[in-house]
C-alpha positions as CSV (number, residue, x, y, z in Angstrom):
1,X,-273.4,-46.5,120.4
2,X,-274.3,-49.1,117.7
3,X,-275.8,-49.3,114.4
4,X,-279.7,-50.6,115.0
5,X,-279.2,-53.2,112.3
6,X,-275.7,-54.3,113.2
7,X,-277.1,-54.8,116.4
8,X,-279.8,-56.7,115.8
9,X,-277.6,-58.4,113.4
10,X,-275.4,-59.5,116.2
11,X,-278.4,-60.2,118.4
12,X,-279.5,-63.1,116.0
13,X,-275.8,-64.6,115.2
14,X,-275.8,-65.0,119.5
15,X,-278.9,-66.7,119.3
16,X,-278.2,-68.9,116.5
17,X,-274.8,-69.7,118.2
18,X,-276.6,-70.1,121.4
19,X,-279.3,-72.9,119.6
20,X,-275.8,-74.5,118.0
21,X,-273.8,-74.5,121.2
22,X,-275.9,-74.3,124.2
23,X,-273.8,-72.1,125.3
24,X,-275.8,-69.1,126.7
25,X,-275.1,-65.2,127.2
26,X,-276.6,-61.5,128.0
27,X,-276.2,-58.6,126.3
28,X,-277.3,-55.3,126.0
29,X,-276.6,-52.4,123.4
30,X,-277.6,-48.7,123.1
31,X,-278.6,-47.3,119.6
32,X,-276.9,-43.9,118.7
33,X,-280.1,-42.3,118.0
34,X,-283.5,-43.2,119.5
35,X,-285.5,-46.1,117.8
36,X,-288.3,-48.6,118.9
37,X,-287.4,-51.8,117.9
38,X,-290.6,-54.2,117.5
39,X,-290.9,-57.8,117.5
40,X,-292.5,-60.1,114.2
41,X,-295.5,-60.6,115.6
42,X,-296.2,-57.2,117.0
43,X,-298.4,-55.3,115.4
44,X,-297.2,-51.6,114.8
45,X,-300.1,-49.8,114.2
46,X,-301.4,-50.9,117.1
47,X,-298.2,-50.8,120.0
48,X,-296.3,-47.8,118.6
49,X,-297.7,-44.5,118.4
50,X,-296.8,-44.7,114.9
51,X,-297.3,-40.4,114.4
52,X,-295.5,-39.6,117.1
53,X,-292.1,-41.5,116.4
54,X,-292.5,-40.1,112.9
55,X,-293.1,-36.5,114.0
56,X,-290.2,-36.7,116.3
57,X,-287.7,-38.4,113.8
58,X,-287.9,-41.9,115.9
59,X,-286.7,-45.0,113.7
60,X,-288.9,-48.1,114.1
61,X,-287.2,-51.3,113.2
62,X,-288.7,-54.7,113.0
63,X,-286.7,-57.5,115.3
């Protein structure tokens, strides 16, 4: 189980390759601990029950 940030790290150097190379793949990755991971334009506040993941020790991480 991964790192959230190396992850998402990784995440965006395959997209970036992808864009450079056209050449296209799939992956998936678990996180050793649970997190919600958000996209830029999603607002937090109002998609994540913000009070619950904090109460229950849940990371969230912006993509």
């Amino acid at each position: 189980m991964g790192d959230v940030a190396a992850e998402l790290d990784r995440d965006l150097a395959m997209l970036e390759s992808a864009e450079r190379d056209g050449c296209y793949a799939f992956r998936t990755w678990t996180a050793a601990r649970a997190t919600v991971v958000v996209g830029r334009a999603v607002k937090i506040d109002d998609e994540v029950r913000v009070g619950f993941c904090r109460t229950q020790g849940i990371d969230i991480v912006r993509r």
